[in-house]
C-alpha positions in Angstrom: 135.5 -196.6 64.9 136.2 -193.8 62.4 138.8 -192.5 59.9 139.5 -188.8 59.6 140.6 -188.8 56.0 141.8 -184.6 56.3 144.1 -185.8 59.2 144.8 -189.3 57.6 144.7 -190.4 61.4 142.0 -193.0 62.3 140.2 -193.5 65.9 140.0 -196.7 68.0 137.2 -197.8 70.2 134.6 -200.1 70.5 131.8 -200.4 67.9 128.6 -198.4 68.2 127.2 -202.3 68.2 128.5 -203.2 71.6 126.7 -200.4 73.6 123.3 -202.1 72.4 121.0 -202.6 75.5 123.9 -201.2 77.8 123.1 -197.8 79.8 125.0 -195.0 78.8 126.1 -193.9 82.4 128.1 -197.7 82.0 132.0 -197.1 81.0 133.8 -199.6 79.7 137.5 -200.7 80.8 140.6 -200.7 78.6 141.7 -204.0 79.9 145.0 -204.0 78.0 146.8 -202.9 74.8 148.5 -205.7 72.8 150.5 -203.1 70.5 152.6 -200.0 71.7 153.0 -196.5 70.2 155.0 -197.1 67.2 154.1 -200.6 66.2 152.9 -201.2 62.8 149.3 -202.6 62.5 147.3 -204.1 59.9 143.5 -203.6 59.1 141.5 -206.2 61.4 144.3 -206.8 63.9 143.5 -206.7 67.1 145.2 -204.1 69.2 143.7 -203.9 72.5 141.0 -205.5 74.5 138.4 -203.7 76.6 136.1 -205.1 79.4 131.9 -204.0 78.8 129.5 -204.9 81.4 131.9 -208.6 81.8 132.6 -209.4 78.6 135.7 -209.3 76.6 136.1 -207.6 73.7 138.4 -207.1 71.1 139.6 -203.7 69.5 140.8 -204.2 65.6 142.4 -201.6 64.3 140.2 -200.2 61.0 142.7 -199.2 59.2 146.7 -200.1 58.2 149.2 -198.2 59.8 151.0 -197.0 63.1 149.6 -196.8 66.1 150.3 -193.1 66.7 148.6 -192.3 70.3 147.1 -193.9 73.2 144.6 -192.2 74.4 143.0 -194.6 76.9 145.8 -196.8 79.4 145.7 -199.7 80.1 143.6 -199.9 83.5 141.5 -197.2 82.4 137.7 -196.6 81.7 136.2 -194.6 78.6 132.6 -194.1 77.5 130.7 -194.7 74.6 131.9 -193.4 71.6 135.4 -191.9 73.4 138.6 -193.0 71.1 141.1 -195.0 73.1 144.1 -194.5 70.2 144.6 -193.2 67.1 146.6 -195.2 64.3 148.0 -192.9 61.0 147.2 -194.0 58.0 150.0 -195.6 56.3 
C-alpha cells in the first residue's frame, strides 16, 4: 500500500489493482497472517493472505522491516483501501 516516510511506518493491504470491477459495498477477508508482531520481513515477502470476492490473494510487505501492528485479525473483513498492519521501516 503506502509508506509514511514522517512516521517511517509503512501500511499493508491489498493493491488499489485488486478492487478493479469489484463494488465498493464488497469487504474483503483477512484470511490469515503468515508473520506475527515482531517478525522481521523483507520487501516483497508475503505476510498475509486475504480472500476478495473468492480469490486468494497475497499481501507483500512493501517495505523491509518489522511488522509493528496488526490491524486487521485473522478472520476479519476490511474495505477498500483500509490498512490491515503496519511494518516500521528498518
Amino acid at each position: 500500500m503506502t509508506v509514511n516516510t514522517n512516521s517511517g511506518m509503512a501500511e499493508l493491504g491489498l493493491p488499489p489493482e485488486v478492487w478493479t470491477g469489484v463494488d465498493d459495498e464488497v469487504q474483503a477477508l483477512l484470511d490469515r497472517w503468515l508473520v506475527a508482531p515482531g517478525d522481521a520481513v523483507a520487501v516483497g515477502q508475503v505476510v498475509a493472505r486475504a480472500v476478495l470476492v473468492k480469490s486468494s490473494l497475497d499481501i507483500v510487505a512493501p517495505v523491509a522491516g518489522v511488522l509493528e501492528r496488526v490491524l486487521v485479525p485473522a478472520g476479519a473483513s476490511f474495505a477498500r483501501g483500509q490498512a490491515v498492519g503496519q511494518i516500521a521501516r528498518g
